[in-house]
DSSP file (Angstrom, degrees, kcal/mol; ACC not computed):
  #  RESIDUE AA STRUCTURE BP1 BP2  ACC     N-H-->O    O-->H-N    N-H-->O    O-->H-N    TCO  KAPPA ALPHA  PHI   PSI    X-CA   Y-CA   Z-CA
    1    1 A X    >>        0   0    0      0, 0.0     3,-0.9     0, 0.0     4,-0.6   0.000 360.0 360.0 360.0 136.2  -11.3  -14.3   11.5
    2    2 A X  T 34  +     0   0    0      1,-0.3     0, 0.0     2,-0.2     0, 0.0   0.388 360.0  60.9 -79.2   2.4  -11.4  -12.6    8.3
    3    3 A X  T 34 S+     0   0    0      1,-0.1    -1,-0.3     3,-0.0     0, 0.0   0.832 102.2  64.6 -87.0 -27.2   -7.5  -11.3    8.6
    4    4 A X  T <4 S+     0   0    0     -3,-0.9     2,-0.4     2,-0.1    -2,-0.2   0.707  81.9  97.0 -57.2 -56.8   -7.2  -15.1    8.7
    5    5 A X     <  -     0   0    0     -4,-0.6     2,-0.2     1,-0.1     4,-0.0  -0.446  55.6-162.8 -75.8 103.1   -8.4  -15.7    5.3
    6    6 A X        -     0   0    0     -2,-0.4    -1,-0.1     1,-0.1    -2,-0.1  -0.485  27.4 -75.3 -95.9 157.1   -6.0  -16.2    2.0
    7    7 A X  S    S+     0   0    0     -2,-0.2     2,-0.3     2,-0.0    -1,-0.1  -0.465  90.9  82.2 -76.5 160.1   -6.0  -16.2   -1.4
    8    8 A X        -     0   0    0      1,-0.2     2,-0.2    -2,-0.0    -2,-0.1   0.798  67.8-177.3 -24.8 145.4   -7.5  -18.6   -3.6
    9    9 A X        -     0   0    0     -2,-0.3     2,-0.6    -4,-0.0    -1,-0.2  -0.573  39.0 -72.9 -86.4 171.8  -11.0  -16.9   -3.0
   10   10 A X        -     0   0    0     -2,-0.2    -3,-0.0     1,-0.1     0, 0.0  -0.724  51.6 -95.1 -89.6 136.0  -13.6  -18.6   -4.6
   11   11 A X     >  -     0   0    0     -2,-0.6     4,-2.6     3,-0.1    -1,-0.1   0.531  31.3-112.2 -17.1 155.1  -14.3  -18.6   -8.0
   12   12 A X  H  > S+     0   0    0      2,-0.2     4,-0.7     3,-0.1    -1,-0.1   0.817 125.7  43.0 -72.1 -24.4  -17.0  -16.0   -9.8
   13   13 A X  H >> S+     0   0    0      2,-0.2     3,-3.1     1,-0.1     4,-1.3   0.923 116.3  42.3 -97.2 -54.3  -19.0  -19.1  -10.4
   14   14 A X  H >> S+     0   0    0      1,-0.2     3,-1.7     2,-0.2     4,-1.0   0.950 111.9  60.6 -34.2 -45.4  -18.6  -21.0   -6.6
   15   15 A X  H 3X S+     0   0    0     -4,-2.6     4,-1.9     1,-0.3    -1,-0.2   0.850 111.1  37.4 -69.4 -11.0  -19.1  -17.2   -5.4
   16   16 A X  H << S+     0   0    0     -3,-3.1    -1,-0.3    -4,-0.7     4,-0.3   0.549 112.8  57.2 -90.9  -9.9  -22.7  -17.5   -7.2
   17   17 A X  H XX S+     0   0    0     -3,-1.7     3,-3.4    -4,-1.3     4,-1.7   0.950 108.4  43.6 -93.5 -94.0  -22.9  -20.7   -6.1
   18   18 A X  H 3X S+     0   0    0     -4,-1.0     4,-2.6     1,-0.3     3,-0.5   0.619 118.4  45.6  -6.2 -74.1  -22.5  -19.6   -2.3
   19   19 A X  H 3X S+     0   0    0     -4,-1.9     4,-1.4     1,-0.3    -1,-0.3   0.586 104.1  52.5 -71.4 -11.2  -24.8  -16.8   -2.7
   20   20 A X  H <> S+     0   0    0     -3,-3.4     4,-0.8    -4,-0.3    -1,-0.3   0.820 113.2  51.4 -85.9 -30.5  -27.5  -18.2   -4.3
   21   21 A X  H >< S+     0   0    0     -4,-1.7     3,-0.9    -3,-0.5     4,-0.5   0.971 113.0  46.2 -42.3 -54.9  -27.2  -20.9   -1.3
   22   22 A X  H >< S+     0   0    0     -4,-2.6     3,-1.8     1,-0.3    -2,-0.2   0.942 103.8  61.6 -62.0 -50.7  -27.3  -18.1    1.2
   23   23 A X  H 3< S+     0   0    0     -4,-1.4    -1,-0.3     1,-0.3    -2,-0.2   0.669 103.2  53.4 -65.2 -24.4  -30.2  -16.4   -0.7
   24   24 A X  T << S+     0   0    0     -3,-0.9    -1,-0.3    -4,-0.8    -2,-0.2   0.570  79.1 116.3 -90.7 -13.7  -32.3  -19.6    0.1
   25   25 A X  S <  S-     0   0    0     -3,-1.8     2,-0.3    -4,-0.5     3,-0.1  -0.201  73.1-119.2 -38.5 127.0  -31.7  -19.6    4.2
   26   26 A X        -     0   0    0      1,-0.1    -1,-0.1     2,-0.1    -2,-0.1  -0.553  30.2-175.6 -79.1 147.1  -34.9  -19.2    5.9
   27   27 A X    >   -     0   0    0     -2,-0.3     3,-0.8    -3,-0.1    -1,-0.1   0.667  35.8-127.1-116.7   4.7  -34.4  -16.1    7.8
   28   28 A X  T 3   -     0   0    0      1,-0.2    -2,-0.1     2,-0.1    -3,-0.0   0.943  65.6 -58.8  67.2  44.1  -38.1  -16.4    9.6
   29   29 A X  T 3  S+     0   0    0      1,-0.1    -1,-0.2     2,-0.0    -3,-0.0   0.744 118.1 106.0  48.5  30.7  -39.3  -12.6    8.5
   30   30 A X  S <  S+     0   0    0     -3,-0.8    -2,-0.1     0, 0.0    -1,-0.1   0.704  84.9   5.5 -97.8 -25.8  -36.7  -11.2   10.2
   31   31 A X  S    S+     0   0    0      3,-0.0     2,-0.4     0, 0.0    -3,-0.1   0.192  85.0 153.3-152.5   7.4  -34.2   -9.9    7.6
   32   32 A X        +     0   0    0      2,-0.1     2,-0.2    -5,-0.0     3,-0.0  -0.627  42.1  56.4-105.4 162.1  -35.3  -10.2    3.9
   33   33 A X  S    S-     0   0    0     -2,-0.4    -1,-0.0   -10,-0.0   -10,-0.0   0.203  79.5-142.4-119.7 173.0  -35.0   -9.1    1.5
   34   34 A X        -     0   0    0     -2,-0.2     2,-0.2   -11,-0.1    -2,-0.1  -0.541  12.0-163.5 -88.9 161.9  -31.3   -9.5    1.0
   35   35 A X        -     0   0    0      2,-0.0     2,-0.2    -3,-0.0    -1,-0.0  -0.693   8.5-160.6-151.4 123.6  -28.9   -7.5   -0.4
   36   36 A X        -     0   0    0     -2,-0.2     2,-0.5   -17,-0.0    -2,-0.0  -0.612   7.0-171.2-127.3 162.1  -25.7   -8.6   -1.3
   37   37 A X        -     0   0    0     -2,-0.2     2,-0.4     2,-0.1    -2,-0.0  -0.957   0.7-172.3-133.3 103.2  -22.6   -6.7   -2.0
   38   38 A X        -     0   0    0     -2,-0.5     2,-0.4     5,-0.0    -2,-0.0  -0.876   7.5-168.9-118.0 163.0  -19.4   -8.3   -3.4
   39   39 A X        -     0   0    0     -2,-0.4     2,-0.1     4,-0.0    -2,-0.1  -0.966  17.6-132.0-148.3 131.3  -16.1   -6.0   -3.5
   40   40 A X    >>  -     0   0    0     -2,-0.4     3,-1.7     3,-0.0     4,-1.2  -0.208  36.6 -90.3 -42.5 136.0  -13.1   -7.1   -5.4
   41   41 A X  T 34 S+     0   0    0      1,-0.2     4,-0.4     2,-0.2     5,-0.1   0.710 132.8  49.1 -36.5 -30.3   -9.5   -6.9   -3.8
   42   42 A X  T 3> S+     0   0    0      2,-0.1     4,-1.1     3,-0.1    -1,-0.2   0.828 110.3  52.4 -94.2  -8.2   -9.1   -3.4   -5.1
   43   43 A X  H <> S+     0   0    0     -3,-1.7     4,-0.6     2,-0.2    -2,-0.2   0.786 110.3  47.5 -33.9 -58.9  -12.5   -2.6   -3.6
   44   44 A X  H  X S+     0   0    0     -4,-1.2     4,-0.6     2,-0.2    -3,-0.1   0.442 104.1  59.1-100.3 -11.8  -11.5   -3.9   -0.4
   45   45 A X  H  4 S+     0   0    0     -4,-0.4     4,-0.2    -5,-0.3    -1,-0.2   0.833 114.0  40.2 -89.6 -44.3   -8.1   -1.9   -0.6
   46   46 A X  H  X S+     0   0    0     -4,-1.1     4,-1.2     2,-0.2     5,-0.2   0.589 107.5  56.4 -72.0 -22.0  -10.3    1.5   -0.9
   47   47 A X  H  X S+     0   0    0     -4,-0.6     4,-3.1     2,-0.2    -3,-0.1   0.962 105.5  51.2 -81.4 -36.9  -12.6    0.9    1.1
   48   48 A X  H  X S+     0   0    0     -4,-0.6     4,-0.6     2,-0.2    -2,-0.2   0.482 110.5  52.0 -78.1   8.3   -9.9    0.2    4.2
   49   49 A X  H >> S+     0   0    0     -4,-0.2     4,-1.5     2,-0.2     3,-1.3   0.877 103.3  52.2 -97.9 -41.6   -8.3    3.3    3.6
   50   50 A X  H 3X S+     0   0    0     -4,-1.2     4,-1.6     1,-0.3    -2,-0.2   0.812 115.8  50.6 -57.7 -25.0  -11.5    5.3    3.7
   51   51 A X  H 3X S+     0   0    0     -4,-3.1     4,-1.5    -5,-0.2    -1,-0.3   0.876 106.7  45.6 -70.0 -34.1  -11.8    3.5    7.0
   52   52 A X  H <X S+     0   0    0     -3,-1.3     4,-2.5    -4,-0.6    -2,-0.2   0.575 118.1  44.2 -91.6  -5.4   -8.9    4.1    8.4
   53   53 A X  H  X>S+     0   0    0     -4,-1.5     4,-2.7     2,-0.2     5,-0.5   0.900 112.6  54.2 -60.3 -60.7   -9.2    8.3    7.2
   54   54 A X  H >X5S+     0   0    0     -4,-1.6     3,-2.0     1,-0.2     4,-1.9   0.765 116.9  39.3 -38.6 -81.1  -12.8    8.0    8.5
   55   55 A X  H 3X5S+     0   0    0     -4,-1.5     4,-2.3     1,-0.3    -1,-0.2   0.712 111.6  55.4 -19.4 -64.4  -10.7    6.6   12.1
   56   56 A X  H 3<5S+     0   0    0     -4,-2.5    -1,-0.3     1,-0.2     6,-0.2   0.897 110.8  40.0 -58.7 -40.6   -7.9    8.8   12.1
   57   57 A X  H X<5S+     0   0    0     -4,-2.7     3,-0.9    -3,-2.0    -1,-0.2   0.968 116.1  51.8 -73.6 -35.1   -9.8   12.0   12.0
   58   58 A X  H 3<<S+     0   0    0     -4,-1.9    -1,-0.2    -5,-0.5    -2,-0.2   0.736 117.5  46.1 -69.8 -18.8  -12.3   10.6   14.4
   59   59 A X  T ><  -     0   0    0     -4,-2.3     3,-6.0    -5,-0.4    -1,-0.2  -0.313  64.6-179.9-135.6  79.7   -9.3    9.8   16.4
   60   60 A X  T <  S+     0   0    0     -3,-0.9    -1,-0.1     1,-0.3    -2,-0.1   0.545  80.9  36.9 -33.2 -24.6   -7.0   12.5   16.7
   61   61 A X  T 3  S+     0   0    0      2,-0.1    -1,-0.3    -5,-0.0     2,-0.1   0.027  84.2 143.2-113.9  17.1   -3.8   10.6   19.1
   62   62 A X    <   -     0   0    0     -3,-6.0     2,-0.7    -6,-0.2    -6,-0.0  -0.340  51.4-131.4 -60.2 156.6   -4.4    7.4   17.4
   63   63 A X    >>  -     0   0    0      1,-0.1     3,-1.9    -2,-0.1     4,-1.6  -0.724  17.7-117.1-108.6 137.6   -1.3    5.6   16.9
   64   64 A X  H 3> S+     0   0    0     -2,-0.7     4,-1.5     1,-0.3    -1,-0.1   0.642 119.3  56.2 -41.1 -14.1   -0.5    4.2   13.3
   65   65 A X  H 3> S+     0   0    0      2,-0.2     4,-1.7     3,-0.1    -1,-0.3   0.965 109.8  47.9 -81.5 -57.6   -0.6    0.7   14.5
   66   66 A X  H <> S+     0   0    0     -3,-1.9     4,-2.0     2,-0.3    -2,-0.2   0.797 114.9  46.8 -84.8 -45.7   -4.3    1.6   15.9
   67   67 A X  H >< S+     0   0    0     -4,-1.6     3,-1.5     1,-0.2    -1,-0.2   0.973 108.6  50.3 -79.1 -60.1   -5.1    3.0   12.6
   68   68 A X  H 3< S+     0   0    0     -4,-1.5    -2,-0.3     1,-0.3    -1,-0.2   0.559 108.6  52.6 -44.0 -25.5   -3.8    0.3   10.5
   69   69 A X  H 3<        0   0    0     -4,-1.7    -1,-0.3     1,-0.2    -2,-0.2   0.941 360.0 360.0 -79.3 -47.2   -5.9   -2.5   12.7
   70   70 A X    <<        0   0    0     -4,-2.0    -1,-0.2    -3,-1.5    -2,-0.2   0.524 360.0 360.0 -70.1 360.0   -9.0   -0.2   12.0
């Protein structure tokens, strides 16, 4: 589970390492071409608050525990 998951991350060159692995999977014509995305800890701090705005509006009686898991 990604909540799961602690700092160290891997390195900028293991994370090129990792994706360039992943970029070689046969995916059997189902899914290419790839496109891969990486977002930084302050990345990943904006983006879950625009998720949990996006939540709250979409769910007016949510309760702050409910938004905060979103």
């Amino acid at each position: 589970m990604a909540a799961n998951i602690t700092e160290p991350g891997p390195s900028s060159d293991e994370l090129v390492t990792i994706i360039d692995a992943g970029l070689r999977v046969p995916d059997h014509s189902r899914c290419g071409p790839w496109r891969i995305q990486v977002i930084n800890k302050e990345g990943q701090r904006a983006l879950g608050e625009l998720y949990a705005e996006l939540f709250k509006n979409e769910n007016g009686d949510a309760t702050l525990e409910q938004i905060e898991y979103w």
